[in-house]
Legacy VTK file of the C-alpha trace (Angstrom):
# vtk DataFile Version 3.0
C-alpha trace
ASCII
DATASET POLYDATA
POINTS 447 float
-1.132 2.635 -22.961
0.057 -0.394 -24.614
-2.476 -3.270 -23.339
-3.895 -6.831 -23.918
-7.708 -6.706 -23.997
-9.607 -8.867 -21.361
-11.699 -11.105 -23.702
-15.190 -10.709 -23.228
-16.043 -13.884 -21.256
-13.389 -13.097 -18.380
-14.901 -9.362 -18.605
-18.486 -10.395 -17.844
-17.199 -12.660 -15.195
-15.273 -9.955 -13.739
-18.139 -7.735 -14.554
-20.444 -9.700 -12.744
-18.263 -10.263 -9.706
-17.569 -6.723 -8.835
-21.285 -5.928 -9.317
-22.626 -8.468 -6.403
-19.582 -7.685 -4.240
-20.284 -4.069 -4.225
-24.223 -4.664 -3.338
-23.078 -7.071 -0.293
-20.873 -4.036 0.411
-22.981 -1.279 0.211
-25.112 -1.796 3.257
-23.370 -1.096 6.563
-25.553 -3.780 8.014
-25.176 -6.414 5.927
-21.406 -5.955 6.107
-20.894 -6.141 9.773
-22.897 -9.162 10.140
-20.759 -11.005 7.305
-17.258 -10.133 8.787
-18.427 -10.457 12.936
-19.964 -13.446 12.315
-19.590 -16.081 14.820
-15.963 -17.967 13.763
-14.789 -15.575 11.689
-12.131 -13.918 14.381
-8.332 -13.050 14.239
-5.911 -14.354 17.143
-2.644 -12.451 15.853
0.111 -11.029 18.486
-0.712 -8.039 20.451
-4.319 -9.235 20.807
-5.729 -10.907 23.775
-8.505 -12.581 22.901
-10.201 -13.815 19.526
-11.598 -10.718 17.716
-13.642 -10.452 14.696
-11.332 -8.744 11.517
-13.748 -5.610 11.594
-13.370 -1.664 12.916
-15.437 1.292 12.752
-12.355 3.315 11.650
-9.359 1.734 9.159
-8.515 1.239 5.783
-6.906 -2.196 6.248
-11.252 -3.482 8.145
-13.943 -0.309 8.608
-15.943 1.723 6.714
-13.485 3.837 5.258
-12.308 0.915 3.375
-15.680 0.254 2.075
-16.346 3.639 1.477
-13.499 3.605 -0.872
-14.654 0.773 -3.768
-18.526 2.600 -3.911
-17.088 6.263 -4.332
-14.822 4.463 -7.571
-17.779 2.768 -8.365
-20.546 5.933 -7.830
-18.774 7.468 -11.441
-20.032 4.996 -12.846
-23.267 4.592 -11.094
-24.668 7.926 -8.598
-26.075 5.342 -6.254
-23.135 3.567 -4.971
-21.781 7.484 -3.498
-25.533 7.530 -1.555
-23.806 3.665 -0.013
-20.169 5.645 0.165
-22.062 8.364 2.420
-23.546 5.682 4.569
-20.432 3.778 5.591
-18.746 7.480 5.897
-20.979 8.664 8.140
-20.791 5.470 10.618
-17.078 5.807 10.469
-17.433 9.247 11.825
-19.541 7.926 14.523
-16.288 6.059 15.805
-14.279 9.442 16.141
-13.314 10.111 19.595
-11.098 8.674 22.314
-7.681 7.345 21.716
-6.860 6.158 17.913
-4.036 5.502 16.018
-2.163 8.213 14.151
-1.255 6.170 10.710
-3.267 6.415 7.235
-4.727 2.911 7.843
-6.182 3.110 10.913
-8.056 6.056 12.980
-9.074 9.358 11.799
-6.662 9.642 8.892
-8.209 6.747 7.101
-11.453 8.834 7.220
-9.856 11.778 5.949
-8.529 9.831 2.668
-11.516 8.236 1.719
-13.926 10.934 2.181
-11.127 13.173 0.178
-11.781 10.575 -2.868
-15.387 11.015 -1.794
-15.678 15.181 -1.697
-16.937 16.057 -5.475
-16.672 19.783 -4.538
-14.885 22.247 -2.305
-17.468 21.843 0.103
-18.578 18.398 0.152
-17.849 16.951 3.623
-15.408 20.251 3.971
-16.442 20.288 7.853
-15.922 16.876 8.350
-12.178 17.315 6.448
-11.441 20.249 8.396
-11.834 18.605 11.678
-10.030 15.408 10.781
-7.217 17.736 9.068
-6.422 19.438 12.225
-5.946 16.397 14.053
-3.829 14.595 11.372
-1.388 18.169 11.315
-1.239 17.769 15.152
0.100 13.896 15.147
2.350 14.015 12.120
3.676 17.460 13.608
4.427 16.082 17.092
5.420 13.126 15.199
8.277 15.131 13.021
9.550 16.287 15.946
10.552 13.026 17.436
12.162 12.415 14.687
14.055 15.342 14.300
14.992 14.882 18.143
16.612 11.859 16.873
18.127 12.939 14.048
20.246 15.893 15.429
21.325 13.686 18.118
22.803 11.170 15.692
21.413 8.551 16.742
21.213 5.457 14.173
18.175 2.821 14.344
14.574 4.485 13.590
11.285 2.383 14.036
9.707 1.399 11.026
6.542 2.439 12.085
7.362 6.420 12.435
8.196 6.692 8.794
6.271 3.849 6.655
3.063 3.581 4.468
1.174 2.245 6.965
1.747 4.240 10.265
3.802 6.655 9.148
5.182 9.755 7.730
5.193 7.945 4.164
1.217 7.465 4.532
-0.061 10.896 5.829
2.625 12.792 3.613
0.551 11.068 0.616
-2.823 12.321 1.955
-1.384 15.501 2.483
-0.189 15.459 -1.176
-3.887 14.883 -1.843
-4.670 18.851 -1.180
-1.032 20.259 -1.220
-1.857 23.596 -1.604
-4.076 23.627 1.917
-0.790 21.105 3.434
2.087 22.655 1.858
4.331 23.849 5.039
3.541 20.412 6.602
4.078 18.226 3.376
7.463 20.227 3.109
8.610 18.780 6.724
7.338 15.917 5.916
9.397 15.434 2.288
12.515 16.679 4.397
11.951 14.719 7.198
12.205 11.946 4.735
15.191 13.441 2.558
17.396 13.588 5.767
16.208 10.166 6.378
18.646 8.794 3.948
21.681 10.511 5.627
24.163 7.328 6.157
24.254 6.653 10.301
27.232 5.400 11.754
26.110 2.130 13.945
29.016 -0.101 15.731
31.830 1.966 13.826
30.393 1.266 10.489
28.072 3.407 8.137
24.972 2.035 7.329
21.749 4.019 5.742
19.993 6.573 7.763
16.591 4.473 7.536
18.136 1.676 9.243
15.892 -0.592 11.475
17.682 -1.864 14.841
14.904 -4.414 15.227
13.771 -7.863 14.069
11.511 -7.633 10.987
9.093 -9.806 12.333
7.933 -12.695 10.681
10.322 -14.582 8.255
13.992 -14.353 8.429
15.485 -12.610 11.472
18.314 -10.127 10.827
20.353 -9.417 14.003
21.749 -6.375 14.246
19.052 -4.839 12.564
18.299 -4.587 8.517
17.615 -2.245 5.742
13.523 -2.580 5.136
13.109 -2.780 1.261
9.190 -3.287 1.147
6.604 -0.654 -0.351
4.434 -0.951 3.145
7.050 -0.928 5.813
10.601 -0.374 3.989
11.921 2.533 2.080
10.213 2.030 -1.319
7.659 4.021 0.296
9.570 6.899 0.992
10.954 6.517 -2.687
7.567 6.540 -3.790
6.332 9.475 -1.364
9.426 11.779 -2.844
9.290 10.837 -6.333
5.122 11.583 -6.276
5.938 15.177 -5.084
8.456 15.493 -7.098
6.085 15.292 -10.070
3.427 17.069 -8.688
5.996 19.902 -8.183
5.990 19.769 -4.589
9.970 20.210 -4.226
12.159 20.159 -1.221
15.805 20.780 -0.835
17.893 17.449 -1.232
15.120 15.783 -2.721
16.523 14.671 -5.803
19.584 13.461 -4.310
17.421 11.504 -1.594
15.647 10.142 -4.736
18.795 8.784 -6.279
19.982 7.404 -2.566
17.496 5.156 -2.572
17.292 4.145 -6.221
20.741 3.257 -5.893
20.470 1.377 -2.916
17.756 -0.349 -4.035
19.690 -1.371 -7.760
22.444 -2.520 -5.475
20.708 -5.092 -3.472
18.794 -6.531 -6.145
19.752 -10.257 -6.419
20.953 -12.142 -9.421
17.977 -13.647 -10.655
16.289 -9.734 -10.853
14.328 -9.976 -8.008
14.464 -8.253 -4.589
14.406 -9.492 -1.124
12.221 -7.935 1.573
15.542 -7.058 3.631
18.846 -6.809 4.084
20.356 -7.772 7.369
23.592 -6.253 9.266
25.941 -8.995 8.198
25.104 -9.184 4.305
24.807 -5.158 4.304
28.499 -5.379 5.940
29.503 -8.028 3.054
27.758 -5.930 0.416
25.739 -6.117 -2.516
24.683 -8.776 -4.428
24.956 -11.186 -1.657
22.303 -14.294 -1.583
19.720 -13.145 0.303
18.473 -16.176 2.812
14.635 -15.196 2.270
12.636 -16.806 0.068
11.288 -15.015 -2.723
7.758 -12.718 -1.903
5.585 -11.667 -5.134
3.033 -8.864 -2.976
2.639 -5.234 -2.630
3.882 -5.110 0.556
7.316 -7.034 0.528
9.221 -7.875 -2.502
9.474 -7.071 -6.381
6.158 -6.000 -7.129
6.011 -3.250 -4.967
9.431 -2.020 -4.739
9.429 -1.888 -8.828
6.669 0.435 -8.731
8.413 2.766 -6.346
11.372 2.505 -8.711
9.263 3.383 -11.711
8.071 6.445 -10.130
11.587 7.515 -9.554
12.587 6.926 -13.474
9.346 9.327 -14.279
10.320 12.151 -11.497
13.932 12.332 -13.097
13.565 11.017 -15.885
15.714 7.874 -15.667
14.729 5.632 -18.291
16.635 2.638 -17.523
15.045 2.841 -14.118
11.981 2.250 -15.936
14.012 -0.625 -17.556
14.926 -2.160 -14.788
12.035 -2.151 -12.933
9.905 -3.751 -15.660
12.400 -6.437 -16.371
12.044 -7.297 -12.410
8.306 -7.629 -12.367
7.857 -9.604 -15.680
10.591 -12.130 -13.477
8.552 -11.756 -10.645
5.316 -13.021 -12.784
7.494 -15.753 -13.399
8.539 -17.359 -10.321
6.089 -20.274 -8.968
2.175 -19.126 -8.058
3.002 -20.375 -3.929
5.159 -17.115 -3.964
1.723 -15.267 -4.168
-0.237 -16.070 -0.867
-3.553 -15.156 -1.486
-6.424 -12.678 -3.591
-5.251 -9.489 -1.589
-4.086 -6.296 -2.149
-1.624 -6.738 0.090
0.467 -9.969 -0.437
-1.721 -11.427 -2.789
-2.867 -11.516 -6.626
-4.706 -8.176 -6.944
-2.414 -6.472 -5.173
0.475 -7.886 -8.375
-2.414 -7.524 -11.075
-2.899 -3.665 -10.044
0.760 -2.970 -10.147
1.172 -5.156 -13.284
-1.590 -2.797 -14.812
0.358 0.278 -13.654
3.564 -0.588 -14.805
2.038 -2.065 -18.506
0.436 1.736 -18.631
3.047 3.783 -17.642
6.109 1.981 -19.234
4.120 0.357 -22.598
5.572 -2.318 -22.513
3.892 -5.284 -24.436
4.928 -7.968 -22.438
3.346 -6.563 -19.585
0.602 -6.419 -21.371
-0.070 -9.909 -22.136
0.388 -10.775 -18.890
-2.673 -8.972 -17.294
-5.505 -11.120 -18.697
-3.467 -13.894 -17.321
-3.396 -12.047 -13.640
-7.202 -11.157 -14.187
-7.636 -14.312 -14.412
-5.953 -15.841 -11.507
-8.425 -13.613 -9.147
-11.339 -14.070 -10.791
-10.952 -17.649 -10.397
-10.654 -17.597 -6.731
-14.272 -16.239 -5.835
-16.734 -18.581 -4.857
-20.244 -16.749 -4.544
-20.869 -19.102 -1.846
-18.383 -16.978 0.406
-19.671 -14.263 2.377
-17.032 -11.376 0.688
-16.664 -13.760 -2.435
-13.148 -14.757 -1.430
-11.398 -16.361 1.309
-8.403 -14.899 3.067
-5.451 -17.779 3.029
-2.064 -17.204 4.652
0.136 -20.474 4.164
3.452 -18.036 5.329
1.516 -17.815 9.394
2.486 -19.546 12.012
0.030 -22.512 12.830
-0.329 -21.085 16.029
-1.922 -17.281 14.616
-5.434 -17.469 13.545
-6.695 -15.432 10.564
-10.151 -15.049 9.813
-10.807 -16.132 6.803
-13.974 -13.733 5.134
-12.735 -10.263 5.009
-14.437 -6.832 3.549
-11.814 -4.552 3.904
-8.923 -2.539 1.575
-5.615 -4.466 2.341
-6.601 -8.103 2.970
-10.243 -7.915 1.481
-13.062 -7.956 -0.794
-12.717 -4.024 -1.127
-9.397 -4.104 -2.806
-9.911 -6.820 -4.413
-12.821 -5.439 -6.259
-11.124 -2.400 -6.558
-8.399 -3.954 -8.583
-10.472 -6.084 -10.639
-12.786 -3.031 -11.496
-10.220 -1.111 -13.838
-10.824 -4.630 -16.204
-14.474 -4.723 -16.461
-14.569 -2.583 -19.624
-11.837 -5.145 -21.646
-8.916 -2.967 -21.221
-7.203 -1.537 -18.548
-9.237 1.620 -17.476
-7.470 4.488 -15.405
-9.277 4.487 -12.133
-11.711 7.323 -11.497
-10.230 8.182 -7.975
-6.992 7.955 -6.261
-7.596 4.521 -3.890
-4.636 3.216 -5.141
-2.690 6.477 -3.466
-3.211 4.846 0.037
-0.512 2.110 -1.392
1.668 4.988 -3.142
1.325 3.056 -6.286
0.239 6.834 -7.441
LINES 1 448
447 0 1 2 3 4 5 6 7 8 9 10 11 12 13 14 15 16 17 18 19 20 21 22 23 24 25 26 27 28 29 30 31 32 33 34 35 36 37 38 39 40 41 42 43 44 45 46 47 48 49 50 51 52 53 54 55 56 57 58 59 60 61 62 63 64 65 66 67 68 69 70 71 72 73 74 75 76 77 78 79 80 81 82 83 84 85 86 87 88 89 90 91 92 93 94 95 96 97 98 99 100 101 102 103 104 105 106 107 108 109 110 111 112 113 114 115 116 117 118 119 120 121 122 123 124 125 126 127 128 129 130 131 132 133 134 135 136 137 138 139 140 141 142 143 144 145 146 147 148 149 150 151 152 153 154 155 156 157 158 159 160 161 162 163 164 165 166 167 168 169 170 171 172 173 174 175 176 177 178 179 180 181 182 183 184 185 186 187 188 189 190 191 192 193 194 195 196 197 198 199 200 201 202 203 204 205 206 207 208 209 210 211 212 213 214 215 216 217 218 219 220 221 222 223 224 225 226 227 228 229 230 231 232 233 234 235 236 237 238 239 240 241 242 243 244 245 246 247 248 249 250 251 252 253 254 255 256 257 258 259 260 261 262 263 264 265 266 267 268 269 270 271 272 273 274 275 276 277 278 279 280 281 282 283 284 285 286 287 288 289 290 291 292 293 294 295 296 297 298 299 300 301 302 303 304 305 306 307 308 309 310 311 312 313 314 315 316 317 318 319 320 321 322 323 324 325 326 327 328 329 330 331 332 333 334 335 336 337 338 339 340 341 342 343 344 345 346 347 348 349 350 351 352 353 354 355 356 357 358 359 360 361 362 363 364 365 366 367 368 369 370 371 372 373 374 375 376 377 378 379 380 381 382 383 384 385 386 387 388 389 390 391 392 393 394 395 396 397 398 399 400 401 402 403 404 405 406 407 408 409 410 411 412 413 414 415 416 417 418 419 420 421 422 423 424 425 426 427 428 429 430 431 432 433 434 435 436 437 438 439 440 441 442 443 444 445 446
């Protein structure tokens, strides 16, 4: 990899900030008591009535999330996996009753992190067994649905059945964890996703098969429905999922072709000044590519250019399409360049460790310089926003909310937390940009 070496002052202070977050991380205890202290609650739609942000069970707040940084951390240090173990085993205690069928939440975000957790066949092999059969059962009930849908033509699919976060996109990539043990189900799944960019007809005109009837929620409103670009909800995930397999050699009919689909349609809507939107609403997909888009622009994993170039250079390396790789890197080096309120917070999710972790990625795997340079820069930027003072180290800021959600503001978990955070700072502790020892950064499908 072509990289810019973290100078040794902002690698001791990264250093030393990933040490004391994993200690106030390791015990379950200590934890809970930070994130359900008293003030520190969510109001958000759906709930009703303050909450604290914390779960037995989820990748996004729970164990499993925590679980995740100390089994990186225990091959470096043995300890940290006796810590991993802990949190494991008290998300386990949580399993039973009703619980959500997505990667982030429930069971399944069990299954992945004690997968990045098993150092042989069988470590926690009961324990993966159990949680396997129940993930098959969802996703294969799930699949069905869908293909319900899909042979009766009908256009409009809910983003939740097929993205990163609830859906097929997000269990097919722990399935593609063990794909030898999954491979009939991870087969669906990759064609499920293949027919998913069959074009639908909707009001007498074609639009793509992954099209989204409803609003996209916060930000601008797309009547008519839109085309989801994002990495977490849109179809960068499913670019990612495909191109993945593809490379693992974990083939399905169409898949190429579904890989190029969505390349394309992604190249097509990319706006003028290199970046890309988070969607693409009815009346500007009926007007066609490049229009404006209306939305502001988002630097984040989740929605806009950081995310969706990722996705685009896994594509170029499953076939081999160098100017994807071209493209995709000229896009984020742009996106590093647009104005720092683009970025709203620390996070993995929308926020700066979230774009130094795919920075990192996209430096390594295209070697390009300028990349490079940027990631001291970007290591930087989130080391400067902990204050040991704070609980997790860093506060959780969203300036995009409505005034009238509350978010609390000390967080441990994976998405909007100290976890990833510390996850993504930890590949920089040595000076240069260190391959992770474990797969965390598969739960994003940034590999």
């Amino acid at each position: 990899m072509t990289t810019a070496l973290v100078h040794d002052r902002l690698r001791e202070r990264a250093t030393g900030i990933v040490t004391e977050l994993a200690a106030r991380l390791a015990d379950p205890d200590r934890l809970i008591a930070a994130a359900t202290a008293e003030g520190n609650l969510d109001l958000v739609p759906g709930m009703t009535a303050p909450a604290p942000p914390w779960a037995r069970l989820g990748l996004t707040e729970g164990h499993p999330a925590a679980a995740l940084l100390l089994t990186e951390l225990s091959h470096r240090d043995p300890a940290f996996a006796v810590a991993a173990h802990a949190h494991l085993a008290r998300a386990a205690a949580g399993l039973g009753g009703p619980q959500p069928t997505g990667l982030f939440g429930g069971p399944a975000s069990l299954a992945f992190a004690a997968r990045l957790a098993q150092r042989s066949p069988s470590h926690y092999a009961g324990l993966l067994e159990s949680l396997d059969t129940w993930i098959e059962a969802r996703l294969t009930a799930l699949l069905a649905t869908e293909r319900e849908r899909l042979d009766a033509a009908r256009a409009g699919v809910r983003l939740s059945t097929f993205d990163v976060i609830c859906g097929t996109t997000g269990l097919g990539r722990y399935l593609l964890l063990a794909p030898q043990r999954h491979r009939a189900l991870l087969a669906e799944t990759l064609g499920h996703l293949v027919r998913l960019t069959t074009p639908r007809m909707l009001n007498g005109r074609t639009v793509p098969g992954w099209w989204a009837p409803l609003e996209p929620g916060r930000g601008p409103q797309h009547p008519g429905g839109h085309s989801n670009l994002g990495l977490a909800h849109g179809i960068s995930g499913p670019l990612a999922l495909l191109s993945l397999a593809w490379r693992a050699g974990v083939r399905v009919p169409g898949q190429a072709e579904a890989i190029e689909a969505i390349a394309a349609h992604l190249l097509d809507w990319q706006q003028p000044n290199g970046l890309w939107p988070r969607s693409v609403g009815y009346d500007t997909y009926l007007a066609g590519p490049p229009g404006p888009s209306r939305e502001g622009a988002m630097v984040a994993w989740c929605y806009g250019t950081p995310g969706t170039a990722r996705a685009l250079q896994l594509a170029g390396l499953a076939l081999d399409r160098p100017h994807w790789h071209q493209r995709a890197v000229a896009a984020m080096l742009t996106a590093l360049g647009e104005p720092a309120r683009a970025i709203c917070d620390t996070t993995l999710c929308h926020g700066w460790a979230g774009v130094l972790h795919i920075a990192t990625l996209l430096a390594r795997d295209s070697g390009d310089q300028r990349l490079a340079e940027r990631l001291p820069g970007l290591v930087e930027r989130v080391t400067d926003a902990y204050h040991p003072d704070r609980p997790f180290g860093f506060r959780y800021d969203r300036p995009d909310v409505a005034d009238t959600l509350r978010q609390a503001p000390h967080r441990a978990g994976f998405l909007d937390g100290a976890a990833g955070i510390t996850l993504a700072l930890t590949p920089h502790t040595t000076g240069a940009a260190d391959t992770p020892a474990t797969a965390w950064d598969a739960a994003l499908l940034l590999n």
